[in-house]
NUKOLLUM-505849 format. One record per residue (C-alpha): residue in one letter; x, y, z negated; residue number from 1. Coordinates in pm, 1 decimal, always signed. Example, Ala and Ser with C-alpha at 12.3 -4.5 7.8 and 13.67 -1.06 7.14 Angstrom:
# NUKOLLUM-505849
 rest        x        y        z  nr
    a  +1230.0   -450.0   -780.0   1
    s  +1367.0   -106.0   -714.0   2
# end
This chain:
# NUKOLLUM-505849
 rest        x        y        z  nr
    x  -6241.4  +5034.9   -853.0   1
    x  -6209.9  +4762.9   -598.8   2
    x  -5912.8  +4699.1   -379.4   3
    x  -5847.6  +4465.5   -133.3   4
    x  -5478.6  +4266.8   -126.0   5
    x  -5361.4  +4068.0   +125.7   6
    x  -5111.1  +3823.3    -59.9   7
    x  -4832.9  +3634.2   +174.2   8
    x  -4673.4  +3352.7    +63.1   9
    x  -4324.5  +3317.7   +205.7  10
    x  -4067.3  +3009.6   +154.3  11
    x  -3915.3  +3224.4   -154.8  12
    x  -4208.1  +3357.1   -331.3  13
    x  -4506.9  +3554.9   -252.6  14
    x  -4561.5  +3969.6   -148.6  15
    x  -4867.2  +4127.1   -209.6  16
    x  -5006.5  +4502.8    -17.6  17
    x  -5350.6  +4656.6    -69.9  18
    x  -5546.9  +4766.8   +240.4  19
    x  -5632.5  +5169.1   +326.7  20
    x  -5414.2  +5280.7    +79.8  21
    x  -5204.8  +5585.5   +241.3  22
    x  -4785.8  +5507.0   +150.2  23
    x  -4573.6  +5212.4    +99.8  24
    x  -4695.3  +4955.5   -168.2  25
    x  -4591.0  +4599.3   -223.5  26
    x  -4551.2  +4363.6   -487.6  27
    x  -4371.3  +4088.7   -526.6  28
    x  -4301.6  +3762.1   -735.7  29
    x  -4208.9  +3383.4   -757.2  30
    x  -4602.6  +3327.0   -777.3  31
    x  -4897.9  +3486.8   -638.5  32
    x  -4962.9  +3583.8   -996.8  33
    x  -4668.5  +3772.0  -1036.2  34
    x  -4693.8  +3946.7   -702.9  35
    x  -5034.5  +4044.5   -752.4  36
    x  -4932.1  +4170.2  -1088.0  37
    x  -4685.6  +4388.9   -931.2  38
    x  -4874.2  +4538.3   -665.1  39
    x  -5136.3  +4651.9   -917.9  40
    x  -4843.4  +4813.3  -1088.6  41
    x  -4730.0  +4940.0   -779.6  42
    x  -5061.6  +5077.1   -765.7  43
    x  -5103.4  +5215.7  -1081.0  44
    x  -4777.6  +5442.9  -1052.1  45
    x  -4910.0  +5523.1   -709.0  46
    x  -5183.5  +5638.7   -864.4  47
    x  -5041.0  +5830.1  -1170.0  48
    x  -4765.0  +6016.3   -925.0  49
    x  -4979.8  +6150.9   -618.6  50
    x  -5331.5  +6146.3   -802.5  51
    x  -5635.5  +5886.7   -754.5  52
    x  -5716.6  +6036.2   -499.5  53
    x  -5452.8  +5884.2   -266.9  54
    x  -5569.2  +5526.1   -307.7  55
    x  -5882.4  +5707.1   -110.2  56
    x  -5934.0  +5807.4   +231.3  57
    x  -6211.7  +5901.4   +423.9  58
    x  -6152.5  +5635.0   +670.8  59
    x  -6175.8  +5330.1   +492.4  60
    x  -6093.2  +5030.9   +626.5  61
    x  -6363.3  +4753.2   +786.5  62
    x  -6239.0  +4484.7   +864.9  63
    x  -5879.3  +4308.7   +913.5  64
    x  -5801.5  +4017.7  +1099.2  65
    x  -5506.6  +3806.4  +1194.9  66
    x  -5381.8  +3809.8  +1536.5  67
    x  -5004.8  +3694.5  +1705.1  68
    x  -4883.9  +3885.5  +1993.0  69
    x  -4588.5  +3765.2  +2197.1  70
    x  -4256.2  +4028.4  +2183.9  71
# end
């Protein structure tokens, strides 16, 4: 199965979060390696605790974009 991951790389390290997926899932590391690594184990135990179905939701996700908004 294919998921998408937006990976952010910050002054200390690097998070990683998939897209669509219904709950709270990051990763995290000194490398993108390492936080993508993480976030698939994230995933994984996601996976195993609430069933494969919850990576899946009827309203799957398009498109995502990158906008900044003044608060």
């Amino acid at each position: 199965m294919d998921i998408r991951i937006i990976l952010e790389r910050h002054e200390d390290g690097y998070v990683a979060y998939p897209i669509g997926i219904w709950g709270v899932i990051i990763g995290q590391g000194d490398t993108a390696e390492e936080a993508m690594a993480d976030v698939m184990s994230a995933i994984k135990f996601h996976a195993e605790t609430f069933g494969e179905a919850s990576l899946w939701s009827d309203d799957r996700v398009l498109q995502v974009e990158l906008r900044e908004a003044r608060v």
